[in-house]
Each structure stands twice: as structure tokens, then as C-alpha cells.
C-alpha positions in Angstrom: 147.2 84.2 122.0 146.0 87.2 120.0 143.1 85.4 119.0 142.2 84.6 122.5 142.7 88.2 123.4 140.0 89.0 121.1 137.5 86.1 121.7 137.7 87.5 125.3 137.0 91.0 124.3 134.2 90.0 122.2 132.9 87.9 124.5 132.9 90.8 126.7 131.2 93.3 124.3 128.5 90.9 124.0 127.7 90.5 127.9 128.0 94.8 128.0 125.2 94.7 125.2 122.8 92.9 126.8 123.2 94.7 130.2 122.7 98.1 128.7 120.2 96.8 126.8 117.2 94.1 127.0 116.5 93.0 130.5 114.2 90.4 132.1 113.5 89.2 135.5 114.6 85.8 136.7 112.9 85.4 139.8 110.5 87.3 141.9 111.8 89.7 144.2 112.3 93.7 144.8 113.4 95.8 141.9 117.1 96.9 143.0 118.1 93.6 144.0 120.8 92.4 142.0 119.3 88.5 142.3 115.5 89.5 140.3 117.6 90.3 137.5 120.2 87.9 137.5 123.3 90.4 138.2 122.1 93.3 136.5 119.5 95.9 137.8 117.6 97.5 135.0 117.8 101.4 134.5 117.9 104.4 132.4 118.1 103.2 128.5 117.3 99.6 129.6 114.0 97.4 127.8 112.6 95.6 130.4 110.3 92.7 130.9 108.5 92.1 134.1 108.2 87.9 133.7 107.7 87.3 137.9 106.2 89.3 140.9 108.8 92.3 141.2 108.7 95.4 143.4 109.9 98.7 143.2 110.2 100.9 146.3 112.4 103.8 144.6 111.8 106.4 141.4 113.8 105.5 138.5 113.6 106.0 134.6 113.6 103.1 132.0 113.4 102.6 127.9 110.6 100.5 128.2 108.4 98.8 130.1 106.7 95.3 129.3 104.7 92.2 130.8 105.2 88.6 130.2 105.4 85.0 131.5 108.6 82.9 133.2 108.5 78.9 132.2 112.6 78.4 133.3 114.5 78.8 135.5 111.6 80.0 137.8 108.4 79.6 136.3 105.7 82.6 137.0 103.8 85.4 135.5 104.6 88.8 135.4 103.8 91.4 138.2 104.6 94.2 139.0 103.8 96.8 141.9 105.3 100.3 141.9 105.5 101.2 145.8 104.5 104.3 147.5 105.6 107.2 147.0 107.9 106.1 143.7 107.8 107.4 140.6 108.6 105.6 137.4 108.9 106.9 134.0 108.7 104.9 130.6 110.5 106.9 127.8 109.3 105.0 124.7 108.1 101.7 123.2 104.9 99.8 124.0 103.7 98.7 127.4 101.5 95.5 126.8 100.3 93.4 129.7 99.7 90.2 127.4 99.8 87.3 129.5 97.1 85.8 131.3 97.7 86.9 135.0 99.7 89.6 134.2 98.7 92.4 136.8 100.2 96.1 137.6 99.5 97.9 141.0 100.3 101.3 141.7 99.9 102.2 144.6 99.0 105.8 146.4 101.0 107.8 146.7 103.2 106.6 143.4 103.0 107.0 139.6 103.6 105.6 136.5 104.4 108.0 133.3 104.7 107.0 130.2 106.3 109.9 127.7 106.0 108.3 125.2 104.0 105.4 123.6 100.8 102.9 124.0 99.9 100.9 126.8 97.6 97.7 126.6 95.9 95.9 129.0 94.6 92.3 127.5 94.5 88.7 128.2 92.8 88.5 131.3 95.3 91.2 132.7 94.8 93.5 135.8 95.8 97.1 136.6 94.9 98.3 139.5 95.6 102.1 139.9 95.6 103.6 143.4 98.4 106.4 142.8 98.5 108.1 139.3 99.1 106.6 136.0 100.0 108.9 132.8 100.5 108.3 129.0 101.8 112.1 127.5 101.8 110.7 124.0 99.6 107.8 123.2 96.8 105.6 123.5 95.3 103.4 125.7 93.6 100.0 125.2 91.2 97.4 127.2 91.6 94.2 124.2 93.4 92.0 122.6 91.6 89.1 125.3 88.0 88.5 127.3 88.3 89.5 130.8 90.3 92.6 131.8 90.1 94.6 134.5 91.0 98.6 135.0 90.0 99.7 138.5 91.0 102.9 139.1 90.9 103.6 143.0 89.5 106.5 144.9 92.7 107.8 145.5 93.7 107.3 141.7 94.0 108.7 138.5 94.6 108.1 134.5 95.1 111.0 132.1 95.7 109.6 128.3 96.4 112.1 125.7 95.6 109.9 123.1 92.5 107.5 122.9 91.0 105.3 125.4 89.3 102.1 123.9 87.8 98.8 125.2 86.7 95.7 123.2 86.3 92.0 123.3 83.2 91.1 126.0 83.3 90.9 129.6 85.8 93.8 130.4 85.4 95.2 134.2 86.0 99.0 133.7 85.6 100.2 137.7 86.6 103.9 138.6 86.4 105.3 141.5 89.2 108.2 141.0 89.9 111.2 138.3 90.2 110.2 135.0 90.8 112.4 131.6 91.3 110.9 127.5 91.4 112.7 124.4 88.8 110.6 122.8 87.0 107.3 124.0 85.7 104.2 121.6 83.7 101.3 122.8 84.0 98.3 120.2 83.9 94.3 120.5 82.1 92.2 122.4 79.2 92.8 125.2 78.9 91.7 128.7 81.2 94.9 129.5 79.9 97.4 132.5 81.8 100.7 132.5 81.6 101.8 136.4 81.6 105.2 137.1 81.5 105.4 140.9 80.1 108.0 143.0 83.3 109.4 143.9 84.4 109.2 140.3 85.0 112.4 137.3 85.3 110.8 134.3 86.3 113.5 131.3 86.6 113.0 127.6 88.1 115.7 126.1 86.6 114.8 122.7 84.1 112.5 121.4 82.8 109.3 122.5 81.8 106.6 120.3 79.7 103.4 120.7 79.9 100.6 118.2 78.5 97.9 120.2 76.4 96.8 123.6 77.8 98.4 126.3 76.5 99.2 130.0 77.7 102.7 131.3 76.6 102.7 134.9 76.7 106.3 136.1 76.7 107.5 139.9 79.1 109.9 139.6 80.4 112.8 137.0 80.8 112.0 133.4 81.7 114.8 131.1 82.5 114.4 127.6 82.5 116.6 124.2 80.4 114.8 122.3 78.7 110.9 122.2 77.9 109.2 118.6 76.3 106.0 119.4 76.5 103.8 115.9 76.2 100.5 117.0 74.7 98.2 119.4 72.6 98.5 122.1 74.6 100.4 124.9 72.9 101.5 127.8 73.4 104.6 129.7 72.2 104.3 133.5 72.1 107.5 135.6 72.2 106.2 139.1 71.5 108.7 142.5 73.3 111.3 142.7 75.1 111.0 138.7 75.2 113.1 136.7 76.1 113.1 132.6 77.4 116.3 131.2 78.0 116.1 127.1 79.3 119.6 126.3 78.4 118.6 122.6 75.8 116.7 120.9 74.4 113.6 121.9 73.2 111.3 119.1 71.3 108.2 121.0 70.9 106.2 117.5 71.1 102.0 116.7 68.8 100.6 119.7 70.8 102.0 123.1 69.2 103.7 125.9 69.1 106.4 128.1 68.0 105.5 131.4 67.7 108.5 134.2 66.5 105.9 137.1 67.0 107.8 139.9 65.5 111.3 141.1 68.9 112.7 141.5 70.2 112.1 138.6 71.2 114.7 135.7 72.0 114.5 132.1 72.8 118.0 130.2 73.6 119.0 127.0 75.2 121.4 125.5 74.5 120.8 121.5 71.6 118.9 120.1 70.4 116.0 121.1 68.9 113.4 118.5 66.8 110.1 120.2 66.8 108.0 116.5 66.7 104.1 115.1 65.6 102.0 118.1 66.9 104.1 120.8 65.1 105.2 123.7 65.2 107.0 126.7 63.4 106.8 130.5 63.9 109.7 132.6 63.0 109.8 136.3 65.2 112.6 136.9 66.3 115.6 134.7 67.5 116.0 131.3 68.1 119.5 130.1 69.2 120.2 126.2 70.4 123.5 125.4 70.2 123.0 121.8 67.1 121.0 119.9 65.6 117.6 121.1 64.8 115.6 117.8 62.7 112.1 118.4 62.7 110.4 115.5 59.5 108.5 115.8 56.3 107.5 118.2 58.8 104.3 119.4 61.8 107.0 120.6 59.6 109.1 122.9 60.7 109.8 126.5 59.3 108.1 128.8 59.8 108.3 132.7 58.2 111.3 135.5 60.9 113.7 135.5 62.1 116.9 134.0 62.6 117.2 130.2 63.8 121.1 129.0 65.0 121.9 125.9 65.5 125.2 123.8 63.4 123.6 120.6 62.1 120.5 120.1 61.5 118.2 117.0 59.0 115.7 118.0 56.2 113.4 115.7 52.5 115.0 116.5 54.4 117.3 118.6 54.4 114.8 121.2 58.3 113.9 123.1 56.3 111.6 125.5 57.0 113.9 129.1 54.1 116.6 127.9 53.7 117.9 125.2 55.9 120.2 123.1 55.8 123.4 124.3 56.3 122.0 128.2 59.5 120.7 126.8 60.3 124.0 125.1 59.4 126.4 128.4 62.0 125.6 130.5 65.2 125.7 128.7 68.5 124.3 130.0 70.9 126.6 130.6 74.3 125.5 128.4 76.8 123.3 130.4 79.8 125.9 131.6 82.1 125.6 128.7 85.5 125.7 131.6 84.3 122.1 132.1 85.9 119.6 131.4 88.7 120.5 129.7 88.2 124.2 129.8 89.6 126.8 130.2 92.7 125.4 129.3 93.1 122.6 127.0 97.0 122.0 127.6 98.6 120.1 124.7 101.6 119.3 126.5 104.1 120.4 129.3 107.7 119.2 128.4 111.0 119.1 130.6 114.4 118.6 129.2 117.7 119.1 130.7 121.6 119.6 130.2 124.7 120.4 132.5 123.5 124.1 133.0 119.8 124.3 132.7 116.4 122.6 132.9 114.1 124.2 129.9 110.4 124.2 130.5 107.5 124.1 127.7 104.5 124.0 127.0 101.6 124.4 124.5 97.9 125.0 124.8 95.0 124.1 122.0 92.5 126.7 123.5 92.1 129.1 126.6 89.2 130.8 128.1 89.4 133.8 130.4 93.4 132.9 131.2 94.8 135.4 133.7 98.4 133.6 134.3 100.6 130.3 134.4 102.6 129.5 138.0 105.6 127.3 137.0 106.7 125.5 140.5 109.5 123.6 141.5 110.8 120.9 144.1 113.7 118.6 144.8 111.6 116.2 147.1 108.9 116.4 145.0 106.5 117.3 147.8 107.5 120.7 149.0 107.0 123.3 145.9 108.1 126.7 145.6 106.9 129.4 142.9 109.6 130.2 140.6 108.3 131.8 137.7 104.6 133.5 136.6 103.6 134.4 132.7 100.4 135.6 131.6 98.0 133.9 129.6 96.2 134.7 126.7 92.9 135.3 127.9 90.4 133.8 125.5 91.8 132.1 122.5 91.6 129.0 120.3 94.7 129.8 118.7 97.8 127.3 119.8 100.1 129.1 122.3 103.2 128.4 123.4 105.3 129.0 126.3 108.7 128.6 127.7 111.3 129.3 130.7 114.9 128.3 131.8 115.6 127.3 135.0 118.9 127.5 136.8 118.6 125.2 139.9 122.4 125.2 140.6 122.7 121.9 142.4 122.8 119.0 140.0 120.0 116.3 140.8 116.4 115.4 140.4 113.9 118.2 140.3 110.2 118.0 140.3 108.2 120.9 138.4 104.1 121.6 138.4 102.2 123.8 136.1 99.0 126.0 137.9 96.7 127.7 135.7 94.8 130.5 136.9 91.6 132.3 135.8 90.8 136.1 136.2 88.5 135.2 138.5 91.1 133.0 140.8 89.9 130.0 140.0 93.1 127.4 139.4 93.8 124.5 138.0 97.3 122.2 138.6 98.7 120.0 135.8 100.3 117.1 136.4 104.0 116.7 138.3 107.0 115.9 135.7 110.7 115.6 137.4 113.4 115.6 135.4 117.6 115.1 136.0 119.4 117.7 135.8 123.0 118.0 135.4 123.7 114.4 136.3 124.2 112.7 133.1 127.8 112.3 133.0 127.7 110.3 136.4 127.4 107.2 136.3 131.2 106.6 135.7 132.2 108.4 139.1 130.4 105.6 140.9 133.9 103.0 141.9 134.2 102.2 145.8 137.8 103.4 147.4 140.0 102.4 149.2 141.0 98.7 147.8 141.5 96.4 149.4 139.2 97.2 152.3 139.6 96.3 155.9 136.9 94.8 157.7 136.2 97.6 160.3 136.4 100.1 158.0 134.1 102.5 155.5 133.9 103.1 152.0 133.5 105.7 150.0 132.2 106.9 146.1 133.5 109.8 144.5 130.8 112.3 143.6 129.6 115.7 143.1 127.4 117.3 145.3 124.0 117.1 144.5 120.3 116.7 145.9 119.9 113.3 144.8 118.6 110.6 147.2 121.6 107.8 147.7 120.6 104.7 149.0 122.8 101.1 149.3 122.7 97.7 150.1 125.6 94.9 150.7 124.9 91.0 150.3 126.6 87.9 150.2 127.5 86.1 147.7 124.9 82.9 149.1 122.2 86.1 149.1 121.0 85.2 152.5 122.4 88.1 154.1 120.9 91.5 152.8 121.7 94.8 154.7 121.0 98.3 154.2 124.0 101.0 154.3 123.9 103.8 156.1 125.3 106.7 153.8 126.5 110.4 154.5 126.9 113.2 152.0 130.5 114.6 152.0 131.8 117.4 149.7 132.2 115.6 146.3 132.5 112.2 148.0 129.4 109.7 149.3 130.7 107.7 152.8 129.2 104.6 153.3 129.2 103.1 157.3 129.9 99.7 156.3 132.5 99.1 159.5 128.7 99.5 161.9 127.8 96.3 160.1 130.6 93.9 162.2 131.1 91.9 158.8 133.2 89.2 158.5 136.2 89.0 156.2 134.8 87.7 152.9 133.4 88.5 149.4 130.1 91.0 149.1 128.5 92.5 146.8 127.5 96.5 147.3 124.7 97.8 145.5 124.5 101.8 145.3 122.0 104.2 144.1 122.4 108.0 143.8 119.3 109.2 141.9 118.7 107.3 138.6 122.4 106.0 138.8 122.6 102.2 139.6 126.3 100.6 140.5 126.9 97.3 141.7 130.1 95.8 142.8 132.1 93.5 144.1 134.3 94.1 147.5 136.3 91.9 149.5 137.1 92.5 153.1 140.1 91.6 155.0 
């Protein structure tokens, strides 16, 4: 008998594992039903794999995040599409869509934030970004496959701390929306065009650099630190209205091009820039260098009927191609303003963590220029936002900084909190939202439905503190065919559920409850 006993209780152990632990879709279907998953709805501290077409309509917190491909019970391929106005957060581990047909929406309104780790798109993979994506503390990667797609929507955005890179041939690179990297590398194959629409700011903190053919097709802003071209034959293509704004030096080398097609369009740069190897450069627009133009040899010359300004000029025979060399000299560019893009403050990171009593608030910046102040805002919806706290800034610095504040909200739940950097001159600047749980670790447990047995025509209740979280709930049958929401209200320290409104028969259900990131679901009979 013993040993039964403790077969059981093993057997037990092991099923507990596995639900806290690693969890994978078995079917296609919305995120917090119980059925996608097989029983067990993935949350905070859960690994989970996205293996069907899965929704998610709510904000909620997970270990990690990945991609991959069903063959039994339910054959399918992973997708997943993060609904508006939901927020999900990836604490660590490596988010890799890898499977052929693998594809990630997020939609407006909704945004997917990665603390911690890489994320790769490869294999023929899609992301399609119409609300806001975010990696705090890591790279990420167009490879590993021929064939990937990043469209980044008008109403999108992608900030990577780390490095973006693309490789392999035949990538689609679209955006249409805000994005901001570290550093950017484009390596591989050819038959890649990198889109930058006309509604588009694409911002590279750092450098840029080219190992290989590329197309950059340019309509709308591209700033960037600093482009090395080493490799290949990449193409730069200033379309009407675009303009290219490299805050460094520009070093057009191996056999690439810079082609300024269009009247409108504007390349500036703030360094040097060096035309060298087989590279070449057409311009029918402008393109200002505030620093020395260097042509290597008769084959580099510009070419093209537009404007060519530089402060000095390094050219064979004294010749750059547009006029001669003092026409190029006479009309110096003015220097791109150094508060763009990343100025004037390049924030390192903004970091929220949380106990029973307090949220503590952090964060570091690698250089400031002309900073008056820092806002620190706060909200429990995550739309309305109050001021709660104002520090000054260092003014102009390149020194690391760090700052710091303790919040007391007082009600336990979720809290959203926004950083707003302001110049002497009023100019601002918001960082991205973070949210954060506060006080509502030790939770989870007080989630047990009362009173048992339950009668038919009658609610049900949860134990629990008061708090701003969102509580939602849903009770289905055992067959799944029936799937109905519950209608809650917030009582002091309990949760009522309105389940007698339903006219449901006696029977077995199962309840599904959410109060912020807590997940319970249950079993409940009714007589």
C-alpha cells in the first residue's frame, strides 16, 4: 500500500512539473482556453511553444516564448497573434520563429517585450508588427533560412537594444513605422530589399555595416551613426521625398552605390565621407558633407545634376565630377543636429521591479545633451497617466548617469510607468511604457471557488485582496461546446462571480478565472 501511496505522489510531482514548467499548444484556439493547451493555460514562469494558430486577447507575462510545428494529435504550424490592446512580456530565453510558416502578428494597439534575450525570425517565417515590439537586452536576427519577412506597419514599432542583422538572400525587410537598433549588419545572400517607406524613421544608434549586395530603398528618414560598406555591391536609393542622415562617417567602399534619384531627396553627413574601390555615387538631389569628401579615383566621381557641398574635398585633378573642387567646397553643409537620432539622451535602460511594499524605478543613460529634467509617470490602465515624480538631468554629459525612485502605489495590482525626457528648451521625448505587478506575488494560492458543493441558481465566489487588477472568467463543459463568459464584481477581499444569470444545468464545468497575471482553472459541479 505504501508503495502505491508513493507511486501516486510521484506520479503527481511529475504532472505539477510539467505544468509549471514547459508548455505547448495542442490545438489551435484562443490563448486562455484551457482546450489549446490541453488542461493547462501557460503563465508567469511557464516555457512555451506556439505549435498551431493561437490568440491572445489579454496581457500576461511568460518565461519564454517560442515557435514550432504540430504533426500529432493536430497537425499545423505555429502562429500566433497578440490581440489589441494586450501586452505580453518574455522574461528570458530565445524567441526563434524556425519553422517554415511560422508567423507573429501584433496587432495595434498591443506589444510584445522581450526583457531579456534574442529573437529570430528564419525559415520562411513572418512577423508582422502593427502595435509595438521590444527586445531591452538583446539582438535581433533576419537568418537562419531564404525568405523572411519583417513588415513593420505604419502604426508600428521595433526598438532593439542590441543588434539588428539580416542574411541569407531574398529577405523582404518592409517598414513603414518607428524603428531604433543599437547597431545594424547586413551579411549573406543578395536578392534582399530593405524598404524604408515614406512614413518610416529608421534610427541606428551606432554603426552600420555592409558585407554583401544589398538594396536600401529610401523614401523616408534613415538616420544612423555611421555606415562601413566592406563587401558587396549594396545600393543605396534615395527616393522623393527621403532622406539619409549618417551622423558619422560614411565609407562607400567594395563596388556599392549611392544613388540620389529623385529631386527631393537628401543625404547628410556629419563626418567624412570616403567614395573608394568600385563604388559610386549619382546624385539628382542633395548631398551635403560636413567633414571632407575623398574620391578615390577618376571611376568614383559623382555623377548626377544636383547639389554636392562639402567643407573640404579630396578629389583626383581636383575634379569630384558635379564642378569642380572649389564649387564643392563653397557651400558647406551645415553638421546634422547631434539631438538626432538618439540624442540628447541615449538611455541605456529603464528597469522596474517590485515587492509587497514598493515598485523601484531605474534607469541609466550613456550620454545627455542639454537635459533639463526626467518625468516619471504612472497608470493602472495603462492609458490614463499621471505625473508622479520629476528629477533633473545632467545637462550635457557623456558620463553614465544613473537614476532612481520608489513608488508607493498602495493598491496591489498591475501598474504601467513611462519615462519623458525634457530639454531646456521644452523639447520632450517619451520612452517606452513598462508595467510591472506589484504586490501580487503571493496570490495565486487565494484563487479556490466557495461554497462547495454549489447549487445551480447560485454564485460563486474567490477569496482575494483588493486590488486594481482586471478579473476576467469563463465556465465550459466538459464536451467544450458550451463556452460562456462570467460576469464578475469586485467585493472587499472577495471576487463574486454571477454564474446563477447563466440558467445552467446541474452538471460538471470547468471555471477558468483570471485576476491580472494569475491564471486558476477548476473543476465545479452543480446541483
Amino acid at each position: 500500500m505504501r508503495k502505491i501511496i508513493a507511486t501516486a505522489i510521484l506520479l503527481i510531482s511529475a504532472i505539477y512539473v510539467g505544468y509549471a514548467g514547459s508548455i505547448a499548444s495542442v490545438q489551435s484556439g484562443d490563448w486562455n482556453d484551457p482546450a489549446t493547451w490541453g488542461g493547462a493555460v501557460p503563465g508567469t514562469g511557464d516555457d512555451v511553444t506556439v505549435s498551431h494558430d493561437v490568440t491572445i486577447n489579454s496581457s500576461l507575462v511568460v518565461n519564454s516564448l517560442t515557435f514550432g510545428q504540430a504533426y500529432y494529435p493536430n497537425p499545423d504550424i505555429g502562429t500566433l497573434v497578440i490581440g489589441s490592446n494586450s501586452i505580453v512580456t518574455v522574461t528570458t530565453g530565445e524567441t526563434n520563429l524556425n519553422r517554415s510558416g511560422n508567423v507573429l502578428t501584433v496587432e495595434e494597439g498591443s506589444s510584445l517585450v522581450k526583457t531579456s534575450g534574442d529573437f529570430k525570425v528564419s525559415a520562411q517565417a513572418t512577423v508582422a508588427i502593427n502595435g509595438g515590439v521590444e527586445v531591452q537586452n538583446g539582438d535581433f536576427t533576419v537568418s537562419g533560412g531564404n525568405n523572411s519577412t519583417l513588415i513593420v506597419a505604419e502604426s508600428g514599432s521595433l526598438a532593439v537594444s542590441g543588434e539588428f542583422t539580416y542574411a541569407h538572400s531574398n529577405q523582404t525587410i518592409d517598414i513603414l513605422g518607428n524603428v531604433t537598433v543599437g547597431s545594424m549588419k547586413a551579411s549573406g545572400g543578395s536578392g534582399t530589399t530593405f524598404n524604408i517607406g515614406s512614413t518610416a524613421t529608421f534610427t541606428i544608434t551606432n554603426a552600420l555595416t555592409i558585407t554583401t549586395t544589398q538594396s536600401f530603398l529610401v523614401n523616408g528618414d534613415f538616420n544612423i551613426g555611421s555606415v562601413s560598406v566592406t563587401g558587396g555591391s549594396p545600393i543605396f536609393e534615395i527616393g522623393e521625398g527621403g532622406s539619409m542622415n549618417v551622423f558619422g562617417n560614411f565609407d562607400l567602399a567594395s563596388s556599392g552605390g549611392l544613388d540620389i534619384s529623385a529631386g527631393s531627396g537628401t543625404v547628410s553627413v556629419g563626418g567624412d565621407m570616403n567614395i573608394a574601390g568600385g563604388a559610386s555615387a549619382n546624385v539628382d538631389g542633395t548631398l551635403a558633407v560636413d567633414g571632407n569628401l575623398s574620391i578615390e579615383s577618376d571611376g568614383n566621381r559623382i555623377t548626377g545634376s544636383g547639389s554636392v557641398s562639402a567643407t573640404t574635398a579630396d578629389c583626383p585633378g581636383d575634379d569630384c565630377g558635379i564642378g569642380d573642387e572649389d564649387e564643392v567646397t563653397s557651400a558647406p553643409a551645415p553638421a546634422p543636429e547631434p539631438e538626432d537620432p538618439s540624442l540628447p539622451v541615449e538611455l541605456m535602460s529603464f528597469v522596474l521591479s517590485a515587492d509587497q511594499n514598493s515598485v523601484s524605478i531605474t534607469w541609466e543613460t550613456a550620454t545627455e545633451i542639454n537635459n533639463d529634467r526626467f518625468n516619471v509617470y504612472r497608470s493602472d490602465d495603462g492609458e490614463d497617466f499621471e505625473l508622479i515624480y520629476t528629477v533633473d538631468g545632467h545637462g550635457t554629459t557623456n558620463d553614465i548617469q544613473r537614476y532612481g525612485y520608489t513608488d508607493y502605489p498602495g493598491l496591489s495590482g498591475v501598474y504601467f510607468y513611462q519615462l519623458e525626457q525634457v530639454d531646456y528648451d521644452g523639447k520632450n521625448e517619451f520612452f517606452n511604457v513598462k508595467q510591472v505587478a506589484f504586490g501580487t506575488a503571493s496570490q495565486t494560492q487565494n484563487l479556490t471557488i466557495y461554497p462547495v458543493p454549489l447549487s445551480a441558481n447560485e454564485d460563486f465566489y474567490v477569496s482575494y485582496p483588493e486590488t486594481n487588477e482586471v478579473v476576467t472568467a469563463k465556465i465550459y463543459d466538459l464536451s467544450g461546446s458550451l463556452s460562456l463568459a462570467l460576469t464578475a464584481e469586485r467585493q472587499q477581499n472577495r471576487i463574486r462571480f454571477m454564474s446563477a444569470e447563466l440558467g445552467l444545468q446541474s452538471g460538471i464545468y470547468i471555471v477558468q478565472i483570471q485576476v491580472g497575471q494569475n491564471i486558476t482553472t477548476q473543476k465545479i459541479r452543480l446541483q
